[in-house]
C-alpha positions as CSV (number, residue, x, y, z in Angstrom):
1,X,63.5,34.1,12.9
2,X,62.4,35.3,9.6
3,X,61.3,31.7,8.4
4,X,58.8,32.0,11.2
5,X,57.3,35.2,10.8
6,X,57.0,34.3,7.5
7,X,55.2,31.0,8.7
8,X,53.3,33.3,10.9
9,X,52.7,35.9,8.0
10,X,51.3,33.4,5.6
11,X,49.0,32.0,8.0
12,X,47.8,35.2,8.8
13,X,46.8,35.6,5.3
14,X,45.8,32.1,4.7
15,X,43.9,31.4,7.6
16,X,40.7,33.4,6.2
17,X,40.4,32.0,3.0
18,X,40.7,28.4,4.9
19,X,38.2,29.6,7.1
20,X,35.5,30.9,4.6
21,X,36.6,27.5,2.5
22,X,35.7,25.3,5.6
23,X,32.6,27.5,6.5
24,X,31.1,26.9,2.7
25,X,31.9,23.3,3.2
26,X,30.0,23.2,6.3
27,X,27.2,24.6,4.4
28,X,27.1,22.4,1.8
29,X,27.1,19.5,3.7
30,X,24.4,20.8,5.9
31,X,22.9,21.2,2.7
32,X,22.7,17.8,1.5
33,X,21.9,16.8,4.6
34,X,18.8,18.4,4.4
35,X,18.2,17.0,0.8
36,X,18.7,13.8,2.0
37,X,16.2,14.4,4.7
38,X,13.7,15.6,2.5
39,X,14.4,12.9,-0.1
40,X,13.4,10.1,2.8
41,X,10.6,12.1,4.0
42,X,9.3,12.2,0.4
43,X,9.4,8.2,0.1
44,X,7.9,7.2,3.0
45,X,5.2,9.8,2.5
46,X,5.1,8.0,-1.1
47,X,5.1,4.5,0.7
48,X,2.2,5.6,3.2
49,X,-0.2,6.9,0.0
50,X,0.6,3.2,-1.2
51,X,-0.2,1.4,1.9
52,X,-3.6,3.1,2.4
53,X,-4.6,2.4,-1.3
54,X,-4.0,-1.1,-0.4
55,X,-6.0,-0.9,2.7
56,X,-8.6,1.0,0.8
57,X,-9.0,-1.7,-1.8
58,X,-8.5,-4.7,0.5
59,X,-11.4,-3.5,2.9
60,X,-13.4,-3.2,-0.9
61,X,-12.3,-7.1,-1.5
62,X,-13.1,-7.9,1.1
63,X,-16.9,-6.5,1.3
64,X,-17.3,-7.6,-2.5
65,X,-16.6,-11.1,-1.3
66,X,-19.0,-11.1,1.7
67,X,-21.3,-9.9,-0.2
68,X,-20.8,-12.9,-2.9
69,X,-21.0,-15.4,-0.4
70,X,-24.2,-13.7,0.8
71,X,-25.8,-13.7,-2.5
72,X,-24.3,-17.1,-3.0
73,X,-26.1,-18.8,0.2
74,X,-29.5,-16.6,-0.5
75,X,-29.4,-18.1,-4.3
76,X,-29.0,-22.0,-2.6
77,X,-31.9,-21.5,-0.4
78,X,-34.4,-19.7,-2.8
79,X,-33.7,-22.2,-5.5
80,X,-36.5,-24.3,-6.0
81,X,-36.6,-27.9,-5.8
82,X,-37.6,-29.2,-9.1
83,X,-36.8,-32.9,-8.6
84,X,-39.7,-32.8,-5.7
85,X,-42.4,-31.7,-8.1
86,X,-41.0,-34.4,-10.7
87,X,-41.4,-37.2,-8.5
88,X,-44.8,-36.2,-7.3
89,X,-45.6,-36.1,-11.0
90,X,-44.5,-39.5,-11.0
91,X,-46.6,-40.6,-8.0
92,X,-49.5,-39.2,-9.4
93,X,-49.4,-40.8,-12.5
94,X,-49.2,-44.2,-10.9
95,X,-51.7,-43.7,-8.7
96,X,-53.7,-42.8,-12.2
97,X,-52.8,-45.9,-13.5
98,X,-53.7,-47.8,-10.8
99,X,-56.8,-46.8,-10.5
100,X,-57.9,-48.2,-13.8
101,X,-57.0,-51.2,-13.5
Protein backbone atom coordinates (compact mmCIF):
# COMPACT_ATOMS: atom_id res chain seq x y z
CA UNK A 1 0.00 0.00 0.00
CA UNK A 2 2.76 2.43 0.57
CA UNK A 3 3.56 2.74 -3.34
CA UNK A 4 0.03 4.08 -3.51
CA UNK A 5 -0.16 6.52 -0.94
CA UNK A 6 2.80 7.69 -2.24
CA UNK A 7 1.09 7.88 -5.79
CA UNK A 8 -1.73 9.51 -3.93
CA UNK A 9 0.77 11.84 -1.87
CA UNK A 10 2.60 13.15 -4.92
CA UNK A 11 -0.44 13.89 -6.67
CA UNK A 12 -1.73 15.67 -3.95
CA UNK A 13 1.21 17.94 -4.14
CA UNK A 14 1.46 17.87 -7.82
CA UNK A 15 -1.85 18.40 -8.73
CA UNK A 16 -1.79 22.28 -7.87
CA UNK A 17 1.14 23.24 -9.59
CA UNK A 18 -0.49 21.27 -12.78
CA UNK A 19 -3.39 23.04 -12.19
CA UNK A 20 -2.05 26.79 -11.96
CA UNK A 21 0.37 25.44 -15.05
CA UNK A 22 -2.78 24.54 -17.16
CA UNK A 23 -4.77 27.59 -15.85
CA UNK A 24 -1.72 30.06 -17.22
CA UNK A 25 -1.85 28.10 -20.39
CA UNK A 26 -5.41 28.71 -20.77
CA UNK A 27 -4.69 32.24 -20.34
CA UNK A 28 -2.25 32.59 -22.72
CA UNK A 29 -3.99 30.99 -25.32
CA UNK A 30 -7.07 33.10 -24.68
CA UNK A 31 -4.52 35.64 -25.04
CA UNK A 32 -3.43 35.20 -28.40
CA UNK A 33 -6.58 34.57 -29.36
CA UNK A 34 -7.58 37.88 -28.77
CA UNK A 35 -4.39 39.18 -30.51
CA UNK A 36 -5.26 37.34 -33.40
CA UNK A 37 -8.63 38.83 -33.25
CA UNK A 38 -7.50 42.21 -33.10
CA UNK A 39 -4.81 41.64 -35.62
CA UNK A 40 -7.84 40.65 -38.34
CA UNK A 41 -9.90 43.33 -37.16
CA UNK A 42 -7.09 45.74 -37.74
CA UNK A 43 -6.65 44.54 -41.56
CA UNK A 44 -9.93 44.61 -42.67
CA UNK A 45 -10.43 47.99 -41.06
CA UNK A 46 -7.10 48.74 -43.06
CA UNK A 47 -8.71 47.05 -46.29
CA UNK A 48 -12.08 49.16 -45.84
CA UNK A 49 -9.97 52.78 -45.58
CA UNK A 50 -8.47 51.30 -48.99
CA UNK A 51 -11.64 50.38 -50.65
CA UNK A 52 -13.33 53.80 -49.99
CA UNK A 53 -10.20 55.70 -51.27
CA UNK A 54 -10.70 53.81 -54.38
CA UNK A 55 -14.40 54.64 -54.50
CA UNK A 56 -13.58 58.17 -53.55
CA UNK A 57 -11.22 58.55 -56.55
CA UNK A 58 -13.14 56.43 -59.03
CA UNK A 59 -16.47 58.57 -58.47
CA UNK A 60 -13.61 61.67 -59.14
CA UNK A 61 -12.61 59.76 -62.63
CA UNK A 62 -15.26 59.37 -63.35
CA UNK A 63 -16.82 63.11 -63.11
CA UNK A 64 -13.42 64.43 -64.65
CA UNK A 65 -14.18 62.32 -67.63
CA UNK A 66 -17.79 63.40 -68.02
CA UNK A 67 -16.93 66.52 -67.73
CA UNK A 68 -14.19 66.03 -70.71
CA UNK A 69 -16.55 64.59 -72.92
CA UNK A 70 -18.79 67.55 -72.13
CA UNK A 71 -16.28 70.14 -72.91
CA UNK A 72 -15.19 67.96 -75.78
CA UNK A 73 -18.82 67.93 -77.60
CA UNK A 74 -19.42 71.86 -76.55
CA UNK A 75 -15.79 72.61 -78.34
CA UNK A 76 -17.11 70.48 -81.71
CA UNK A 77 -20.28 72.41 -81.87
CA UNK A 78 -18.98 76.04 -81.18
CA UNK A 79 -16.15 75.54 -83.59
CA UNK A 80 -16.59 77.64 -86.42
CA UNK A 81 -16.80 76.52 -89.84
CA UNK A 82 -13.97 78.20 -91.71
CA UNK A 83 -14.15 76.14 -94.96
CA UNK A 84 -17.81 77.78 -95.44
CA UNK A 85 -16.55 81.37 -95.36
CA UNK A 86 -13.64 80.14 -97.80
CA UNK A 87 -15.72 78.90 -100.38
CA UNK A 88 -18.05 81.82 -100.26
CA UNK A 89 -14.96 83.82 -100.73
CA UNK A 90 -14.46 81.83 -103.71
CA UNK A 91 -17.95 82.32 -105.05
CA UNK A 92 -17.76 85.83 -104.66
CA UNK A 93 -14.74 86.27 -106.45
CA UNK A 94 -16.11 84.53 -109.49
CA UNK A 95 -19.09 86.15 -109.59
CA UNK A 96 -16.54 89.43 -109.56
CA UNK A 97 -14.98 88.09 -112.39
CA UNK A 98 -17.73 87.39 -114.19
CA UNK A 99 -19.12 90.38 -114.12
CA UNK A 100 -16.42 91.99 -116.13
CA UNK A 101 -16.36 90.22 -118.66
Amino acid sequence: MSKFEDYIGSIKTEAPAKFEEIKENIKLKNFLKKKEAEEIIEEVEEERKVKVWVIILAVIGVIAIGCLVGYIIYRAKKKPDYLDDFDSDFVDDDEFFEDEE
